[in-house]
N, C-alpha and C positions, 0 to 999 in steps of 0.2 A: 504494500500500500504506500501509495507517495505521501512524502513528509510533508505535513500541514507546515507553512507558515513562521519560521521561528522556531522552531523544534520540530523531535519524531514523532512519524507519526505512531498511535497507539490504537490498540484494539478498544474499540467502541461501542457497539452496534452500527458500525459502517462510519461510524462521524470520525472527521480529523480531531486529532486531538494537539495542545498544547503545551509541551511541557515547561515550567515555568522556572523563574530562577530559584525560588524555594524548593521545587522538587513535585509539585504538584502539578497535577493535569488539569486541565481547564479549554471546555470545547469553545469552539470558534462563537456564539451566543451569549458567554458567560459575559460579555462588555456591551452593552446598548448606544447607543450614541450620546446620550444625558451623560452615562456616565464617564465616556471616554471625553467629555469634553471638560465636567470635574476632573479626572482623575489628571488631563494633559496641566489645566492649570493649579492643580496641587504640585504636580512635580516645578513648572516652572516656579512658584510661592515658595518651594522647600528649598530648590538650586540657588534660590534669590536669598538664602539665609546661611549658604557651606562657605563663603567668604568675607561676608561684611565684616562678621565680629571679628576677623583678625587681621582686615584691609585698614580697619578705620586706626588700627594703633602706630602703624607708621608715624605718621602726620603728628602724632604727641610723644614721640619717644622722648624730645627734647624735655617737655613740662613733666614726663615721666620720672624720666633720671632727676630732675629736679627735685622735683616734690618727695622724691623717696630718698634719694644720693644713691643710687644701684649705681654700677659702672655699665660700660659698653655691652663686655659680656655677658654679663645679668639680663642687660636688658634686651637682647637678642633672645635671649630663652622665652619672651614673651610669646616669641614668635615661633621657635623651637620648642615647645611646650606643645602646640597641638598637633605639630606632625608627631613628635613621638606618642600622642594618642593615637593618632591615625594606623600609625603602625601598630600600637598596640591590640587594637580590635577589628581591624580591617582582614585578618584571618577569621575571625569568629564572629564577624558580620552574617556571614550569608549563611550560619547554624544558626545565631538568632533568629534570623525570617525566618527558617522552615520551624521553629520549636516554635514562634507565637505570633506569624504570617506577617509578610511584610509591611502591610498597611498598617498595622499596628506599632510591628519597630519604628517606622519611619515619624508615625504621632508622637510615639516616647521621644523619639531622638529629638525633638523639636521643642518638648517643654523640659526634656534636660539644657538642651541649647539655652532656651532662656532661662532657665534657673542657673548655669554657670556665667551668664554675660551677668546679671543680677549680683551674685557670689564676686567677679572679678572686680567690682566697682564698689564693694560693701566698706572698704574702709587697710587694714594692715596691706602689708606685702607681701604676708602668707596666704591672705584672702586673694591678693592679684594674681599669683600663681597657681594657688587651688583654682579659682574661678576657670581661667585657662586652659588648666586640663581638664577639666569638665569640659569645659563647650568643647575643646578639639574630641573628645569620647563620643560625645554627640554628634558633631560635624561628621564625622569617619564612616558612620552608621549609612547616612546619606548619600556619602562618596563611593562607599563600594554596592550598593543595593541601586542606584538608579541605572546605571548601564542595562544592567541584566533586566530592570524593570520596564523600560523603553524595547529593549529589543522582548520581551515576552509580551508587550502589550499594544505596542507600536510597531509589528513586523516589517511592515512596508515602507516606514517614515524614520525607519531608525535614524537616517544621516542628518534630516530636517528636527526630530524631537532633539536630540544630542546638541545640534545648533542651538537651537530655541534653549535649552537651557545652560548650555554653554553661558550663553548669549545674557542670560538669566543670571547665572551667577558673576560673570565679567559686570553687567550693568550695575547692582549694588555695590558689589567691591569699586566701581567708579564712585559712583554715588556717597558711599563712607568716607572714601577718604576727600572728596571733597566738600564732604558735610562734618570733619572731623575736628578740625582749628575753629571756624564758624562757630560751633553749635561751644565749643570751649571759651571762645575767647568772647566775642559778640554776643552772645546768649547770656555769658554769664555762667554756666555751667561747669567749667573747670574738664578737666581731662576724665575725671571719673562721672562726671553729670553724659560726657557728650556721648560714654563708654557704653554707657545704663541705655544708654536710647535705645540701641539695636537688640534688647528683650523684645519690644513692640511687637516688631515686623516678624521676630517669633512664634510668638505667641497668636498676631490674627494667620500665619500659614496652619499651627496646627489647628485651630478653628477647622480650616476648610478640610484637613484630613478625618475630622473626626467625622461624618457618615461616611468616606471611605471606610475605614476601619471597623466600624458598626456592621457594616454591609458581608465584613470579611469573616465567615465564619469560622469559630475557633478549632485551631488545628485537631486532630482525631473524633470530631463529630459527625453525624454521618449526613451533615452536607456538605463534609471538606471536599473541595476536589481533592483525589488521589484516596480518599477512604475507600470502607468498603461499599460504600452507594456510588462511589461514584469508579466506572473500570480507570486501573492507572496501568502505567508500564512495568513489564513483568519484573519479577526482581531480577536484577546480573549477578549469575554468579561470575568467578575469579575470573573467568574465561574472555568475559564480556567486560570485564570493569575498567573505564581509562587508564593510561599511563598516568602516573602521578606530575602534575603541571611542574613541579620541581623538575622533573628532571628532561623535560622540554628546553631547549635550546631558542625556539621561537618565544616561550611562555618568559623568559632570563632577557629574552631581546627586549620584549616590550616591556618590563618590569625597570631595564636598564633608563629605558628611555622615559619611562611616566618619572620615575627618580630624581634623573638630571634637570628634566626640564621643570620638575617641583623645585629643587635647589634653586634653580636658578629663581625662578620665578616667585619663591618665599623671603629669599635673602634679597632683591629686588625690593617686594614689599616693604621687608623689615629697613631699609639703610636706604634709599632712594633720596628720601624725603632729606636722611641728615648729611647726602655727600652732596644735593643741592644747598643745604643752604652754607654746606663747607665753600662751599664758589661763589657765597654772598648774596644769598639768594634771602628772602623774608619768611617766616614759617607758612604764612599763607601763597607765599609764589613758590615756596616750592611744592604746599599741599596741591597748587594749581596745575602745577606742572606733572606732577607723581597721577593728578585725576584725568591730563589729558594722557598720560600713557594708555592709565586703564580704557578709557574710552576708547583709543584706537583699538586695544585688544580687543573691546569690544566687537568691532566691524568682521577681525578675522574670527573670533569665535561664531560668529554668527553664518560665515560665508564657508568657511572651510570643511567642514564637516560634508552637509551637500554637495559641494563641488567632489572634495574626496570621496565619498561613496558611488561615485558613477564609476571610477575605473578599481581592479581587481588588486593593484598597487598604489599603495601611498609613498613611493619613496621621493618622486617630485614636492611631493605637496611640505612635506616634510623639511626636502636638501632648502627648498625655496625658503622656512618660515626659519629655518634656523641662520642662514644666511641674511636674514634682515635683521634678526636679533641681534647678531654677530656685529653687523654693520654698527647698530646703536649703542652696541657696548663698548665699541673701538672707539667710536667716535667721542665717546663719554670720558675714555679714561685719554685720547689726546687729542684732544683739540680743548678751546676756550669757550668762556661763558657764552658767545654771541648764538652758537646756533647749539643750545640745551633743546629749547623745545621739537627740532628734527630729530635730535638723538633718542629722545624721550617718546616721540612718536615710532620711530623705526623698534626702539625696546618692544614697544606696546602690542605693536604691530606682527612682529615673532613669535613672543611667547602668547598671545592670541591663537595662533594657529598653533604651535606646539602643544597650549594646554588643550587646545579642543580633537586635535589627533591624537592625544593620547586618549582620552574617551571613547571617541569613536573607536580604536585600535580593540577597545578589551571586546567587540559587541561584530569589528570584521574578522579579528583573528577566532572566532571562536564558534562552534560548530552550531550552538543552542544556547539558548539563554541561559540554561545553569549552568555550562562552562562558563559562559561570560563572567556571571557574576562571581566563581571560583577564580578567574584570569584578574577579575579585577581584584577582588580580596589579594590574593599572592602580589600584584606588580604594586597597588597601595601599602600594604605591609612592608614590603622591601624598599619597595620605592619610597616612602617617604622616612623610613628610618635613614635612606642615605639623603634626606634633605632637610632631614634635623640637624643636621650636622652643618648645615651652611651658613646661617642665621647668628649662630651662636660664634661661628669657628669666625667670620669674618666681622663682626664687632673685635673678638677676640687682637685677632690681627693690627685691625684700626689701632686698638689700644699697645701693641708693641712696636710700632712702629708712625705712630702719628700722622696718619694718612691714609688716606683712600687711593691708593696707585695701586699697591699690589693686590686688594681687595676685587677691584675693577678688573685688575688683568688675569685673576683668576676666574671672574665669571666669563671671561670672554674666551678661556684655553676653553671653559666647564663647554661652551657654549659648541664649540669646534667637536668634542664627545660626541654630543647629544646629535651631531651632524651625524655621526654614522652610525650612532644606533638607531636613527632613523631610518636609514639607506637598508637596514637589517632588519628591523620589525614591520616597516611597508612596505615587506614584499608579499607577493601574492601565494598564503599560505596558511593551512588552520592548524591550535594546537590541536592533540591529538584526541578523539573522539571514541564514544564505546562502540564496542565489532557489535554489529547486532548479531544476536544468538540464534541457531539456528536448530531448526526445529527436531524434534525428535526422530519425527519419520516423516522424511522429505518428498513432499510430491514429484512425480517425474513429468515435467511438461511435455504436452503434447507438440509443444512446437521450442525452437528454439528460444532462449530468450531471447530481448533485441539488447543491440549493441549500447553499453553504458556510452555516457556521455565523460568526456574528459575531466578527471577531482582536481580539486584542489590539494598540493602539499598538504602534509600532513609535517608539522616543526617541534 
């Protein structure tokens, strides 16, 4: 029987079935149009909340380090603090969905999110840290479960949904940081008033999950899909069961590449803001400056995705965004004040497309939506434990050596990396997939079968 849509297909009574990134089946039916049009704007409301809380801190690291006297490196773990969340639970993201269904992790993660922006603004500098790692615990939930949640619910529009909230999380994270100094300085509010805000937008996202999640019945009842009311796919034995993603060579390419191009792209965040106004720049022009990067990232987060999903290889789409980054960062660490905002714009402009090819990357490399969301738990796990390390390592730097040169000139070698592990995980190929099992006693067709059509690598 041909594979429905987004996964295998499965014994039904004749219906395609969907297998989904928690493990459950779900016939083509299971989503009406009302709800497919809630569920599109829940995801872009929840993608519009995985970066503001840690875009908007840039912009006050200065009134940070002030108000508390942290050093450099301190204050980099602001920022280093929620990737190694990220990493921390981004393996055990996608066992949470299947133990208490997705719709529901995703509501949790959303009023822990605002209960740790809440916690990071309550007052000490153990409260800023604790707060911190909460929200990034929460963030992570969201990061690794929406890939696989677009490609099991949005088959056909994978390249366009991944855009859209691409597109989604790039415009807040614009948005913060340049509602960051503003809301501190001209408000009135101070850096822990302006911090507190981004609870809000929290808080009305999980609103809109919550009849999602009402609607989702609870796992092992017998209107789960995949129970016993409802037929799922047979169990694999050893025979049938994937290779483990670890020891994928394509599953290591893209894990390499979601990594670098988070280092880059966090330690950006985190120091943008204070090696502007190292070149005399005002806390507001340079918050000015740091919000038009995000905004051009904007453009390619929203463009790249769709465009790259027409062809079987991204390594174009890829060689192209890292080479514009490359461009901005060269330009950043030599040449002078006059043309900041080109450089600033070509940054934006790169890691745009790089952060949104790596999304897209977990949903083409991957055979079905629960690979997806295991390809993305693995390259989030790794990948951003290796971009904890950025954040923290180049304040660190700053501070022994008094400058921002060799800080620069290491995101731009980082940047040259990321060029070829692009060239390596956009190429045209899946990780590896389960053998379907074959049956005990085998019909003998009456006629030939016909000629398969040409696979995809298998990495």
């Amino acid at each position: 029987m041909p594979a429905a849509p987004g996964g295998p297909a499965v014994a039904g009574g004749g219906r395609h079935c969907v297998v989904d990134t928690i493990g459950s089946v779900r016939p083509p039916s299971f989503q009406p149009r009302a709800r497919a049009g809630l569920l599109a704007i829940a995801i872009l409301l929840l993608a519009g909340n995985l970066r503001a809380a840690i875009t908007s801190v840039g912009p006050l690291v200065g009134e940070i380090r002030a108000d508390t006297g942290i050093s450099h490196g301190l204050a980099g773990l602001i920022t280093t603090l929620p990737l190694l969340a990220f990493a921390a639970l981004s393996s055990l993201a996608p066992r949470i969905g299947r133990r208490f269904g997705i719709e529901r992790t995703l509501l949790a993660s959303l009023v822990v999110l605002a209960a740790g922006i809440l916690l990071r603004s309550s007052g000490p500098v153990a409260a800023l840290f604790g707060g911190t790692a909460l929200l990034g615990l929460a963030i992570a939930a969201g990061n690794v479960l929406l890939p696989g949640l677009v490609k099991r619910d949005f088959p056909d529009r994978t390249g366009w949904m991944t855009g859209l909230y691409g597109g989604a999380m790039g415009g807040m994270a614009t948005i913060a940081v340049a509602l960051s100094v503003p809301l501190a300085d001209r408000a009135g509010l101070g850096w822990r008033g302006s911090l507190v805000c981004w609870a809000a937008p929290a808080a009305a996202a999980a609103l809109v999950w919550v009849p999602l999640a009402r609607r989702h019945a609870a796992p092992g009842s017998p209107a789960t899909p995949g129970s016993s009311a409802t037929p799922g796919p047979p169990a694999a034995d050893p025979a049938g069961a994937p290779p483990s993603l670890w020891r994928s060579g394509l599953a290591w390419q893209v894990t390499l590449f979601m990594g670098l191009q988070s280092l880059v792209f966090y330690s950006t965040i985190a120091w943008l803001a204070e090696i502007l106004r190292d070149r005399g720049l005002s806390a507001s022009g340079a918050g000015w400056l740091v919000s038009v990067a995000q905004l051009a990232g904007l453009v390619t987060s929203l463009a790249v995705p769709p465009i790259a999903t027409r062809r079987p290889s991204q390594r174009v789409h890829a060689s192209a965004s890292a080479l514009v980054s490359l461009a901005g960062y060269s330009g950043l660490l030599l040449s002078g004040r006059g043309l900041l905002p080109l450089w600033c714009v070509l940054m934006g402009l790169g890691q745009g497309g790089l952060f949104s090819l790596a999304l897209t990357m977990f949903a083409l490399r991957a055979p079905d939506a629960r690979r997806a969301a295991e390809l993305s738990g693995m390259a989030q796990t790794v990948g951003y434990l290796l971009a904890a390390t950025g954040p923290a390592a180049l304040g660190l730097v700053h501070d022994l050596t008094g400058a921002w040169t060799v800080p620069l000139a290491g995101l731009a070698a980082t940047t040259v990396v990321i060029l070829l592990a692009g060239l390596a995980a956009g190429r045209d190929a899946l990780v590896a997939a389960p053998r379907p099992l074959a049956p005990a006693n085998p019909p003998h067709p009456a006629t030939p079968p016909a000629r398969a059509g040409p696979e995809r690598r298998r990495g």
